[in-house]
C-alpha beads as a LAMMPS data file, in Angstrom:
LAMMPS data file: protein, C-alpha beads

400 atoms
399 bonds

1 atom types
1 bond types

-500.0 500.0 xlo xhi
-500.0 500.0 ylo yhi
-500.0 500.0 zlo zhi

Masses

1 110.0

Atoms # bond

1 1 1 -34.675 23.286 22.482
2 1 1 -31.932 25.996 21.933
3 1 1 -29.739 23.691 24.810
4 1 1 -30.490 20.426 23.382
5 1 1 -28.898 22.279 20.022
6 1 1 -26.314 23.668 21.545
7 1 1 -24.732 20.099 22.909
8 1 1 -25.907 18.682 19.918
9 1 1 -23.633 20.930 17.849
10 1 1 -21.274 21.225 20.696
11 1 1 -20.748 17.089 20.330
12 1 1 -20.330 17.630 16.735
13 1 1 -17.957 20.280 16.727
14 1 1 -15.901 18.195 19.264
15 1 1 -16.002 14.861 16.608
16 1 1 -15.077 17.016 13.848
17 1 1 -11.676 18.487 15.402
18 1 1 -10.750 15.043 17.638
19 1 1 -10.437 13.302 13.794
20 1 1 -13.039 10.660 14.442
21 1 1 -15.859 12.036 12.440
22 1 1 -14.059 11.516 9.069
23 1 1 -16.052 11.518 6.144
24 1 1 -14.888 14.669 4.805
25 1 1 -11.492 12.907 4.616
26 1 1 -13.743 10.272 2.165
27 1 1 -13.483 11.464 -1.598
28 1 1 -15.213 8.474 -2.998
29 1 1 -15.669 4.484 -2.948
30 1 1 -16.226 2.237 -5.675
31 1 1 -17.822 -1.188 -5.661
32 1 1 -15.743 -4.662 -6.925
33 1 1 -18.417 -7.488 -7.396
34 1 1 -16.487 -9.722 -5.142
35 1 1 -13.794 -8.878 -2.582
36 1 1 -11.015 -6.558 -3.677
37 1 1 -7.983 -7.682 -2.386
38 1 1 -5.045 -5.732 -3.190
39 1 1 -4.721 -1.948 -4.313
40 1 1 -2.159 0.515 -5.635
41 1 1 -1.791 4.185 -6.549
42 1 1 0.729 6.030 -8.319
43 1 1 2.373 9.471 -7.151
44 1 1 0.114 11.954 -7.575
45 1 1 -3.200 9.875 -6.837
46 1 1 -4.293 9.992 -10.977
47 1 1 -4.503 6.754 -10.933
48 1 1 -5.665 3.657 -9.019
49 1 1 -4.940 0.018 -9.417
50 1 1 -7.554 -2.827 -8.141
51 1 1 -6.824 -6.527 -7.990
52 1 1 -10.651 -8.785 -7.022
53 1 1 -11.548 -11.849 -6.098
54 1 1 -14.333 -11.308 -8.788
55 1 1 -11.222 -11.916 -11.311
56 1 1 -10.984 -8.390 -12.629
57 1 1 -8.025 -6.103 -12.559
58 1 1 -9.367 -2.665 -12.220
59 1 1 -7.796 1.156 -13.266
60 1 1 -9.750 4.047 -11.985
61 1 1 -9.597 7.396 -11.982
62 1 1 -8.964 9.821 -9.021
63 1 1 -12.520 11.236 -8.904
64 1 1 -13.530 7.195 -8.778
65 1 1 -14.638 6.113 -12.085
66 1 1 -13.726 2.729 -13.468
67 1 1 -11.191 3.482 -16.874
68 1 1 -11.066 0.080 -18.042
69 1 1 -11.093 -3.309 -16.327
70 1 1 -9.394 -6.910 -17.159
71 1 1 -10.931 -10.109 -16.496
72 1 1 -8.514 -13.102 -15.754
73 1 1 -9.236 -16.483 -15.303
74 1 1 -9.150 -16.401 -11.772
75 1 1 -9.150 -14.672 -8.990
76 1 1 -6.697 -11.250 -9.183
77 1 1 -4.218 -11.265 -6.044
78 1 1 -1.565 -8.814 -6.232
79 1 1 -1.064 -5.315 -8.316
80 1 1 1.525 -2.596 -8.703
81 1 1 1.782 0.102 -10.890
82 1 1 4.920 2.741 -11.628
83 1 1 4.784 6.594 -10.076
84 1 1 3.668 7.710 -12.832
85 1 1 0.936 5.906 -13.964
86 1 1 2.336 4.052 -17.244
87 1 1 2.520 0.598 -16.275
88 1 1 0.507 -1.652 -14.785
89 1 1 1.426 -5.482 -13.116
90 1 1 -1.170 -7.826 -11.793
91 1 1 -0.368 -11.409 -10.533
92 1 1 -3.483 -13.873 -10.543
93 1 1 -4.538 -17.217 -9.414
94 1 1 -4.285 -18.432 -12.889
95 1 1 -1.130 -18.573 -12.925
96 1 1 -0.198 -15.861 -15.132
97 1 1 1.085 -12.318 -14.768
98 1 1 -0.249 -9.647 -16.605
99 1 1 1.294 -6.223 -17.815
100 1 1 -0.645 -3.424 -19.166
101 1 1 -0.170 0.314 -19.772
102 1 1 -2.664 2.649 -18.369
103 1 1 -5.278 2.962 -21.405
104 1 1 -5.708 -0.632 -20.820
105 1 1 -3.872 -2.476 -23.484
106 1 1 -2.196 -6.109 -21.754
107 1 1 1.069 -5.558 -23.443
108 1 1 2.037 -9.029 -22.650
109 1 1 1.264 -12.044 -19.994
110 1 1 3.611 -14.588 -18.826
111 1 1 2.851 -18.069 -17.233
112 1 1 4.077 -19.507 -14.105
113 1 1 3.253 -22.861 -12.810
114 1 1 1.037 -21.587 -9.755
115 1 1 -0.771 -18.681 -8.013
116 1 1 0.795 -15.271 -8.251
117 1 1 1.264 -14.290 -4.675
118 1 1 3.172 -10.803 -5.120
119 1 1 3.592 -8.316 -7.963
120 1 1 6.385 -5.323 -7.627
121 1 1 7.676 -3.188 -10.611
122 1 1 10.624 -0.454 -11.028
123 1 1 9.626 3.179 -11.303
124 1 1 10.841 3.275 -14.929
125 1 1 8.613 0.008 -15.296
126 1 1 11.716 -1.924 -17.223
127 1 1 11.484 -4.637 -14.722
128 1 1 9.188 -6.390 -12.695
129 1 1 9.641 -8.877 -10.136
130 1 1 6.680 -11.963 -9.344
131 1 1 6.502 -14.559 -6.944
132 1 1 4.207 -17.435 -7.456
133 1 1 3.269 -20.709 -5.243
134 1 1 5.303 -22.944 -7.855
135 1 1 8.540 -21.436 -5.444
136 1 1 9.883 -19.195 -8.334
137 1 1 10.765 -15.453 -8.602
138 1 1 10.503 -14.275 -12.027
139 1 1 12.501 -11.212 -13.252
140 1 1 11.146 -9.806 -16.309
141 1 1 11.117 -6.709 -18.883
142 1 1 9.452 -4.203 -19.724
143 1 1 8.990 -6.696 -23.051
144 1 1 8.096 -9.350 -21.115
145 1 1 10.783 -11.938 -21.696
146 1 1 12.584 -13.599 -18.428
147 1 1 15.864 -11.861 -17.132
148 1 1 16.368 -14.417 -14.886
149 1 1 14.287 -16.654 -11.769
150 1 1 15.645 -17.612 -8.673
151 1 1 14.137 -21.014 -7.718
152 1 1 13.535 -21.543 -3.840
153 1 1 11.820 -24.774 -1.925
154 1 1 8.767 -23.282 -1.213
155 1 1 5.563 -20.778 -2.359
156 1 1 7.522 -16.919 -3.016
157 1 1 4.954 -15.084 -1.060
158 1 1 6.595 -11.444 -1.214
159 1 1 8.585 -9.527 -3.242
160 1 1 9.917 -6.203 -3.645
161 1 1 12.347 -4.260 -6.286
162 1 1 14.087 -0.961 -5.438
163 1 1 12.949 2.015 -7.564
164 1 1 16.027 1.583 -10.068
165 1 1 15.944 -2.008 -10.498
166 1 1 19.062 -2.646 -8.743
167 1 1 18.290 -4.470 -6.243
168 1 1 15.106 -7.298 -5.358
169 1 1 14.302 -8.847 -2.374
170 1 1 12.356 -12.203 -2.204
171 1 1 10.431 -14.115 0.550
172 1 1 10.024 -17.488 0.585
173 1 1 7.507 -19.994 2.395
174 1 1 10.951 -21.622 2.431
175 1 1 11.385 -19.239 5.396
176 1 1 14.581 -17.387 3.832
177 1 1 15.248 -14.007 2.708
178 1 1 17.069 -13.244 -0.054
179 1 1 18.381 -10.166 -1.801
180 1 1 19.527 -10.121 -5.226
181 1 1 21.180 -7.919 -7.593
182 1 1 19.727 -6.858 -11.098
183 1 1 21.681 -10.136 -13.058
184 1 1 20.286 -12.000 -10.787
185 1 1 23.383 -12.803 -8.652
186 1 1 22.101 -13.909 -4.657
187 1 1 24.009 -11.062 -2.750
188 1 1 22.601 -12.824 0.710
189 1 1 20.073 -14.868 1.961
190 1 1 19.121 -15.218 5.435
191 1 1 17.058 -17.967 7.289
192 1 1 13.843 -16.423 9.318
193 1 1 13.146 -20.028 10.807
194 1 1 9.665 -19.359 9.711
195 1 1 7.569 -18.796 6.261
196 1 1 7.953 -15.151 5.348
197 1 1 4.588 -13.039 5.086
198 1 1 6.402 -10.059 3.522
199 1 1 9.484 -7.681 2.958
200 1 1 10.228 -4.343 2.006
201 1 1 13.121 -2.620 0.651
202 1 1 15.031 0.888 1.198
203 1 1 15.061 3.016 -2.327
204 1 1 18.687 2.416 -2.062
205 1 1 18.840 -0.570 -1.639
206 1 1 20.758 -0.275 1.783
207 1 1 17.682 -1.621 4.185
208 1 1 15.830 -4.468 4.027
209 1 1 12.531 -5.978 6.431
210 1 1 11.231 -8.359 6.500
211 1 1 8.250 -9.719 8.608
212 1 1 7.363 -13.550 8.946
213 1 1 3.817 -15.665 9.875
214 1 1 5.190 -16.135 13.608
215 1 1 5.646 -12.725 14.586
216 1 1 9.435 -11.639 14.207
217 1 1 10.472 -8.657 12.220
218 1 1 13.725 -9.155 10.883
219 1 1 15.905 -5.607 9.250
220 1 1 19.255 -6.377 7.258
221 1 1 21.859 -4.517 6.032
222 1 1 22.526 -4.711 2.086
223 1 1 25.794 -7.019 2.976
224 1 1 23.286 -9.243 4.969
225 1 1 24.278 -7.837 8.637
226 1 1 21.309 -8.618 10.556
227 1 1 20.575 -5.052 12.260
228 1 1 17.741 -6.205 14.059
229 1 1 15.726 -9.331 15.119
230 1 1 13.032 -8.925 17.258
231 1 1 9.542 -10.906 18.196
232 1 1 6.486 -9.314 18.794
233 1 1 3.932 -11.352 19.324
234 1 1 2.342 -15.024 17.290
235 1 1 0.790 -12.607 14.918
236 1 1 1.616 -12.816 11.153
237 1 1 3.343 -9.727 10.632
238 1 1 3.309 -6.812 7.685
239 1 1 6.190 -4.640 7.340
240 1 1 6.858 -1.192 4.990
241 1 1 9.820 0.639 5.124
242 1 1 10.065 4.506 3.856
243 1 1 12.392 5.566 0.993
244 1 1 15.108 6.761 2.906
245 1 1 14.972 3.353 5.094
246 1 1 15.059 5.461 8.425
247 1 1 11.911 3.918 9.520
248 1 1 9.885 0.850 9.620
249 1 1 6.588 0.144 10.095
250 1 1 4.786 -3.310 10.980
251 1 1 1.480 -4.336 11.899
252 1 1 0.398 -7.434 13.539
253 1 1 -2.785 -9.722 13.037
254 1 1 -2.267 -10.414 17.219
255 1 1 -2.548 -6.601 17.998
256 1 1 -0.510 -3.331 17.454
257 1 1 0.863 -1.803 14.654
258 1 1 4.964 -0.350 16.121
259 1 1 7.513 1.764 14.100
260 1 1 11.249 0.511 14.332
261 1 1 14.086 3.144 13.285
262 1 1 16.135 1.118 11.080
263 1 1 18.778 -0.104 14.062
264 1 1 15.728 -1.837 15.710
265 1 1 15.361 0.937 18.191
266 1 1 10.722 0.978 18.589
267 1 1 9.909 4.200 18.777
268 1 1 6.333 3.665 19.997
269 1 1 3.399 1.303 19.633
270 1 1 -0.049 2.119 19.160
271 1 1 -3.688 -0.112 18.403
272 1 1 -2.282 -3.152 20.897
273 1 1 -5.723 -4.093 20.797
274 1 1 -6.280 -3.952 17.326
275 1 1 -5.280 -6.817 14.887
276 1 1 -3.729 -5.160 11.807
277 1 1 -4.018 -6.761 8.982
278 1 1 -1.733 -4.156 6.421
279 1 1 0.129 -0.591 7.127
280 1 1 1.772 1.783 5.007
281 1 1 4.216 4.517 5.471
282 1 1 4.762 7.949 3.783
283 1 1 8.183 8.669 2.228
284 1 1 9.177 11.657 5.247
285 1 1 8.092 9.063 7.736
286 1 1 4.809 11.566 9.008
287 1 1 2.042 9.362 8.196
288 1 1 1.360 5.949 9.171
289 1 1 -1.592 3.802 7.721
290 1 1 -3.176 0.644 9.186
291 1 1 -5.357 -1.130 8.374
292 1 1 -7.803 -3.605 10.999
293 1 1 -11.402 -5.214 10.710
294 1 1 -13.676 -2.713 8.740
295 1 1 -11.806 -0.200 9.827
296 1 1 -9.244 2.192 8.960
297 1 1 -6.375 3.746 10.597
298 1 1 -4.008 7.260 9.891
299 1 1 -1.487 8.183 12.836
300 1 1 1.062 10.277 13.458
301 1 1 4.875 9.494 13.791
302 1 1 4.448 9.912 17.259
303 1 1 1.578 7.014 17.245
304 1 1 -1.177 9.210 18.028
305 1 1 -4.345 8.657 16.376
306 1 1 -5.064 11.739 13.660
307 1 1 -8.223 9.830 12.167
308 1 1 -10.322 7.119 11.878
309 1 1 -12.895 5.638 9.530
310 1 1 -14.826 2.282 10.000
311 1 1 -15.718 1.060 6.237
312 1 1 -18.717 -1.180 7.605
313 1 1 -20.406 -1.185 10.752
314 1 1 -21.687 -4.962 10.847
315 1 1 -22.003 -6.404 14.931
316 1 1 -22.004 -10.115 13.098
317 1 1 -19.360 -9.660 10.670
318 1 1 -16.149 -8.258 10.278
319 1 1 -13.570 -8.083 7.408
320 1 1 -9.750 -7.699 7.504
321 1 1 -8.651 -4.832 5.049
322 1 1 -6.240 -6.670 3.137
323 1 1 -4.293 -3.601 1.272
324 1 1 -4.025 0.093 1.823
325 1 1 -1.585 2.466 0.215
326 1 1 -0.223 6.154 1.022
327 1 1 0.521 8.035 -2.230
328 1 1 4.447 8.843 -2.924
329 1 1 3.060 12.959 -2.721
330 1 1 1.500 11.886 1.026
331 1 1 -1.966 13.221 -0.011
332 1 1 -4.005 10.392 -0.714
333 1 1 -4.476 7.062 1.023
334 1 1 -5.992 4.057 -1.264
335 1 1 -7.900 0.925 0.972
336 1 1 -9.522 -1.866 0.334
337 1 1 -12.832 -3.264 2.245
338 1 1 -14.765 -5.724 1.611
339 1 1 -16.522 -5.447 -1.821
340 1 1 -14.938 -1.693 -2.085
341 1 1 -12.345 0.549 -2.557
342 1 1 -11.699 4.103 -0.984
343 1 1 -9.960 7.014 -1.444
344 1 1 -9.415 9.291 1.314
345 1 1 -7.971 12.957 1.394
346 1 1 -4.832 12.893 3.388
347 1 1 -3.505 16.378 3.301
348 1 1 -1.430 18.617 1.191
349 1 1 0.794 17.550 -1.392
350 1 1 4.290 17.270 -0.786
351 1 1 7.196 17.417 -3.022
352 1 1 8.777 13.937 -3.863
353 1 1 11.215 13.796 -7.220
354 1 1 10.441 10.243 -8.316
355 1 1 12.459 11.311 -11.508
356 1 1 15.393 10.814 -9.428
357 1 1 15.218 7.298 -8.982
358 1 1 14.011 6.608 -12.849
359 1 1 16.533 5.725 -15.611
360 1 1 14.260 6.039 -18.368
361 1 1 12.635 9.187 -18.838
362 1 1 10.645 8.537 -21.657
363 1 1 8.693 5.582 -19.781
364 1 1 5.217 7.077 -20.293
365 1 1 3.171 6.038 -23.210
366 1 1 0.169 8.309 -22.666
367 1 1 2.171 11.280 -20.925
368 1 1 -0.269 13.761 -21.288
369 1 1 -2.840 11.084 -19.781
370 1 1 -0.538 10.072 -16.937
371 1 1 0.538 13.261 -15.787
372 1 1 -3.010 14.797 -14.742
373 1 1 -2.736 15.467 -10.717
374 1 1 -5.764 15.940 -7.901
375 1 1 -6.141 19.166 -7.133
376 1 1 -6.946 19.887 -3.363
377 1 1 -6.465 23.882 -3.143
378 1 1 -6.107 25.804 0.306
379 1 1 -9.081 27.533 -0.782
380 1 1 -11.402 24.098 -1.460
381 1 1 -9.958 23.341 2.413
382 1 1 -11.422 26.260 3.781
383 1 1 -14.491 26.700 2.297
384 1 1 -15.578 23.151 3.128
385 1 1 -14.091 24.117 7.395
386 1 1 -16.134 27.441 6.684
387 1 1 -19.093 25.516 5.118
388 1 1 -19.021 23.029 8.732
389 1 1 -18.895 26.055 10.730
390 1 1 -21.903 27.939 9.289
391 1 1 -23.893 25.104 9.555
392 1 1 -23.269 24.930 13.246
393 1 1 -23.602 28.308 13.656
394 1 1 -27.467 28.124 11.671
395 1 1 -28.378 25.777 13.945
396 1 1 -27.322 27.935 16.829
397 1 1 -29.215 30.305 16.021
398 1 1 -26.512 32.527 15.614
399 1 1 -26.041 32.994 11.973
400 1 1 -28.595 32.757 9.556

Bonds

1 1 1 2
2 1 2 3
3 1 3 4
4 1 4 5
5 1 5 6
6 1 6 7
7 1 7 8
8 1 8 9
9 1 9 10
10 1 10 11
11 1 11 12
12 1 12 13
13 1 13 14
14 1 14 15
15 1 15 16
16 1 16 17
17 1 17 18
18 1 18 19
19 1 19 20
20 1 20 21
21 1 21 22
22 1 22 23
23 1 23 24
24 1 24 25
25 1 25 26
26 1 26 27
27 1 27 28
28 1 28 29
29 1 29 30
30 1 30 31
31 1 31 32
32 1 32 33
33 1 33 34
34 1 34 35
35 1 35 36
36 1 36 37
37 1 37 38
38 1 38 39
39 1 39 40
40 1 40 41
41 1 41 42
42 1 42 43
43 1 43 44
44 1 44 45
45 1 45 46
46 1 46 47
47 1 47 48
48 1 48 49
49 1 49 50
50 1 50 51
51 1 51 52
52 1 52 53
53 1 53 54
54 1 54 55
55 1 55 56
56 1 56 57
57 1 57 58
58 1 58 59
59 1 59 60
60 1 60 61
61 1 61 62
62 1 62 63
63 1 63 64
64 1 64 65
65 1 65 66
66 1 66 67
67 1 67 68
68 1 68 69
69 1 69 70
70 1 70 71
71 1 71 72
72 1 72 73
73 1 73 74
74 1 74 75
75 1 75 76
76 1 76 77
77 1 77 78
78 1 78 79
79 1 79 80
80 1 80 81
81 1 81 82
82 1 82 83
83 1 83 84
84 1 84 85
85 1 85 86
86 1 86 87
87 1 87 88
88 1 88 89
89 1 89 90
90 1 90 91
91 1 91 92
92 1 92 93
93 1 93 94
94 1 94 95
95 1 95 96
96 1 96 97
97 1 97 98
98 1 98 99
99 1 99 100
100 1 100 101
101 1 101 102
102 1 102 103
103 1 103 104
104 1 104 105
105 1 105 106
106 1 106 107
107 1 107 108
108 1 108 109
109 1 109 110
110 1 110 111
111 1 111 112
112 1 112 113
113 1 113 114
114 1 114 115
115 1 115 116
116 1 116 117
117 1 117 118
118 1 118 119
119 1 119 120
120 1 120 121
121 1 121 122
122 1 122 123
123 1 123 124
124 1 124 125
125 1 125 126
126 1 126 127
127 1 127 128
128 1 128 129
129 1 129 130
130 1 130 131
131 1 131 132
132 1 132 133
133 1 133 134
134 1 134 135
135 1 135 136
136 1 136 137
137 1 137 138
138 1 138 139
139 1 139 140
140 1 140 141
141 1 141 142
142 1 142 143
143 1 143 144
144 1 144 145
145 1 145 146
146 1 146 147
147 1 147 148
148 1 148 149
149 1 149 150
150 1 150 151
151 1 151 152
152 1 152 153
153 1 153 154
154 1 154 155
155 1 155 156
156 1 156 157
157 1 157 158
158 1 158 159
159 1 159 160
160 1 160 161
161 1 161 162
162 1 162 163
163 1 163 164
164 1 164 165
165 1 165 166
166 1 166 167
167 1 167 168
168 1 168 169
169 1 169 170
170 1 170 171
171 1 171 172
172 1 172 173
173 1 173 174
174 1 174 175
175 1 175 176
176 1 176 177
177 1 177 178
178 1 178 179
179 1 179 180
180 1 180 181
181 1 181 182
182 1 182 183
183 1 183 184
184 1 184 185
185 1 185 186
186 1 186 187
187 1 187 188
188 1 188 189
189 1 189 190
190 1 190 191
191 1 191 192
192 1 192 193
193 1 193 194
194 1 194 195
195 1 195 196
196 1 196 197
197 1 197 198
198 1 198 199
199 1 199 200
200 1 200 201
201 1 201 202
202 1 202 203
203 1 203 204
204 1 204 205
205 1 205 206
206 1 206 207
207 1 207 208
208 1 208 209
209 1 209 210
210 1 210 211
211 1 211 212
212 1 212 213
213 1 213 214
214 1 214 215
215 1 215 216
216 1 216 217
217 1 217 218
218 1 218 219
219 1 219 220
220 1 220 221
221 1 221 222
222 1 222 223
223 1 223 224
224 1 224 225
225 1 225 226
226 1 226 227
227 1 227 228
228 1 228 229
229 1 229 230
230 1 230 231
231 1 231 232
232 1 232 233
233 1 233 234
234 1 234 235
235 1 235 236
236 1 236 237
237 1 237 238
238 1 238 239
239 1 239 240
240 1 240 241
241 1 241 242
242 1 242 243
243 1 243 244
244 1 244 245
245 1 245 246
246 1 246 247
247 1 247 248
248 1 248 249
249 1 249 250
250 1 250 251
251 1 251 252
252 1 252 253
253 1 253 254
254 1 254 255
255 1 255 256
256 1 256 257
257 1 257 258
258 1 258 259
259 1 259 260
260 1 260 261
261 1 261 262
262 1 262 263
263 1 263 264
264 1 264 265
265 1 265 266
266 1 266 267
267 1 267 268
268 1 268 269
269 1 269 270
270 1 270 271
271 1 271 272
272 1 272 273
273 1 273 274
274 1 274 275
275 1 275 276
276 1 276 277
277 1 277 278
278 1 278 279
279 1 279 280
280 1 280 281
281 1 281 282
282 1 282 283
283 1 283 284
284 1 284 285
285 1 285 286
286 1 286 287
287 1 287 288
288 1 288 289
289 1 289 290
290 1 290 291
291 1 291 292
292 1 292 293
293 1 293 294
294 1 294 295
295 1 295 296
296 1 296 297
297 1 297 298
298 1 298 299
299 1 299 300
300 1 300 301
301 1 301 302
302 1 302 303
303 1 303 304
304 1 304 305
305 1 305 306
306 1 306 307
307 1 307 308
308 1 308 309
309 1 309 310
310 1 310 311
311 1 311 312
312 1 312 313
313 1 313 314
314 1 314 315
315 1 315 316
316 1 316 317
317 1 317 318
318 1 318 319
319 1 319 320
320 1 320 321
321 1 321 322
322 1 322 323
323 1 323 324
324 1 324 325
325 1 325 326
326 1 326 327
327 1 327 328
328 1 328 329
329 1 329 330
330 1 330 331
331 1 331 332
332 1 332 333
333 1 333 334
334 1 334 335
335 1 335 336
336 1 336 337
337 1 337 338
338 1 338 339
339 1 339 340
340 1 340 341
341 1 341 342
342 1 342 343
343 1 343 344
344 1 344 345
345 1 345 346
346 1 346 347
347 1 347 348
348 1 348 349
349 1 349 350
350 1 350 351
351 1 351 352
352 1 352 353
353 1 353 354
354 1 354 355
355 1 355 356
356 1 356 357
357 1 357 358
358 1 358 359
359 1 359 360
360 1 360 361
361 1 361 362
362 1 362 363
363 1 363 364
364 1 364 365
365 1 365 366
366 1 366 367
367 1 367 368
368 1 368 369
369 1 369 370
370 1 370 371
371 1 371 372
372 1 372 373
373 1 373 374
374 1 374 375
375 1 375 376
376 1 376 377
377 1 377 378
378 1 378 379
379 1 379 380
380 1 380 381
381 1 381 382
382 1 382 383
383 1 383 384
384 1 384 385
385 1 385 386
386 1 386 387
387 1 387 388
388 1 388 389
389 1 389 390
390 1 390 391
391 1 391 392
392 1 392 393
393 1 393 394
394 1 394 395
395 1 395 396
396 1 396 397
397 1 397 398
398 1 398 399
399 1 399 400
């Protein structure tokens, strides 16, 4: 009996410290009454955003509970939500895009003539970009009225605005990229020769990716040099690029999930067998997330697997996770699954100044709200390692 518990908790130990036994990483999930398709978090993990298919735009808190939620008139496709915390934009099927600030009052909403495919917002939350099926890219205020919209041939399925407002990039079913200052004035576009799944934008404005529904990943200069243009496979492809635009990350529905430095150079390649269906990228470039069938992904920046976590274990039924995000501080990582959401425990908190790249200050209407952080102490860390460890060593017989 004393063997049999001694490979037992030999086989556990050995799960524990290889990363795929990763519960402990798991802080909470909450349920969505229909799919939730899209997620966001702000910097310090206080908050999280939560777009459904049930029609509901959800806020909740970091230890999981719902603050308030919104109910559209369809279903809720795309969020985003400022560093920290005081805005919120949603884009629905019902045409309409929705702005609210974090105690749940819908400041405003503003109609488009088709689905909302993609939300983005500026960290001071004075603008906000929205692309919608009716082949329009809307740039509005913080008030709500239009700035300006940039009319293309075809549904604007992604779009992205640099933390300042400066700069926004749009991509078009029209299968051309296009960056464009804060007036509104096209700096660029560039033809993909295919419909344009998504893009992603430096913090400076000096990088832009893009990643289309054939499999090419495409990364431009801010004067529209074309740095790199490469195919991967026939996968649709997802692409995130880290503040400092030094590296890119994509992930493809065919299999694999690669990091690019910014002159197209792939540094390595890891899941090939895995379709990946979304990825995100801390700001220093450490932590890559991916995202696959019911199952969840965090690597290294060398591409080696840290941890794993599969959502649902169903042999006759899998689900893509749509959206996953790493938080700005690197020590929380937001997913989607199914009829869920999770929060996982990433690590330590590191410092990022998202002051730096706000204009207005003052943004915050519920500062003292807003500003709360998750505390993860050295000391919580260890007693939950220590609390693993006696337990192996009481069933050893060792310790009692």
């Amino acid at each position: 009996m004393r063997k049999i518990l001694l490979l037992f908790s030999t086989f556990i130990l050995f799960l524990i410290l290889s990363g795929t036994v990763s519960s402990s990483n798991v802080l909470w999930n909450a349920d969505t009454e229909k799919t939730a398709y899209s997620v966001d978090i702000n910097q310090d993990g206080s908050f999280i955003v939560v777009g459904s298919l049930d029609n509901n735009f959800y806020l909740l808190s970091k230890e999981g509970n719902i603050l308030w939620k919104f109910l559209a008139n369809d279903r809720a496709l795309s969020v985003d939500i400022t560093p920290k915390g005081s805005y919120i934009v949603g884009g629905s099927r019902d045409k309409n895009i929705y702005f609210f600030s974090n105690n749940g009052e819908l400041l405003w909403t503003f109609p488009t003539e088709n689905t909302v495919e993609s939300v983005a917002i500026s960290f001071d939350g004075s603008k906000i970009i929205a692309g919608s099926d009716d082949g329009v890219a809307y740039l509005l205020s913080r008030e709500g009225g239009l700035l300006w919209k940039l009319e293309t041939n075809a549904p604007v399925t992604a779009v992205e605005i640099t933390p300042d407002g400066e700069y926004v990039v749009v991509g078009s079913n029209d299968h051309n990229v296009y960056l464009l200052s804060h007036d509104g004035k096209i700096l660029w576009s560039m033809d993909t020769a295919a419909e344009v799944n998504s893009v992603d934008i430096s913090f400076d404005g000096n990088y832009i990716t893009a990643g289309t529904k054939n499999g090419w990943i495409h990364i431009i200069s801010k004067t529209g040099e074309t740095l790199c243009k490469s195919k991967r496979n026939d996968g649709v492809i997802n692409v995130k690029i880290n503040p400092s635009g030094e590296y890119i990350v994509a992930g493809s529905r065919e299999g694999g999930v690669y990091l690019i430095s910014n002159n197209g150079q792939q540094l390595w390649k890891s899941l090939d067998d895995k379709g990946i269906y979304s990825v995100s990228i801390n700001p220093d470039g450490t932590l890559i997330a991916a995202g696959s069938m019911d199952k969840i992904y965090v690597l290294s920046d060398k591409g080696k697997e840290i941890w794993s976590y599969q959502t649902f274990d169903d042999p006759y039924y899998m689900y893509s996770i749509n959206s996953l995000v790493l938080s700005l501080d690197s020590s929380s990582l937001v997913s989607t699954s199914r009829e869920k959401v999770f929060l996982f425990n990433i690590g330590e908190k590191k410092e990022f100044d998202a002051n730096k790249y706000i204009s207005d200050k003052n943004d915050n209407p519920n500062e003292n709200e807003s500003n709360q952080e998750t505390v993860e102490t050295k000391e919580n860390t260890t007693k939950e390692t220590k609390g693993i460890f006696d337990i192996i060593l009481r069933l050893l017989g060792i310790r009692k």
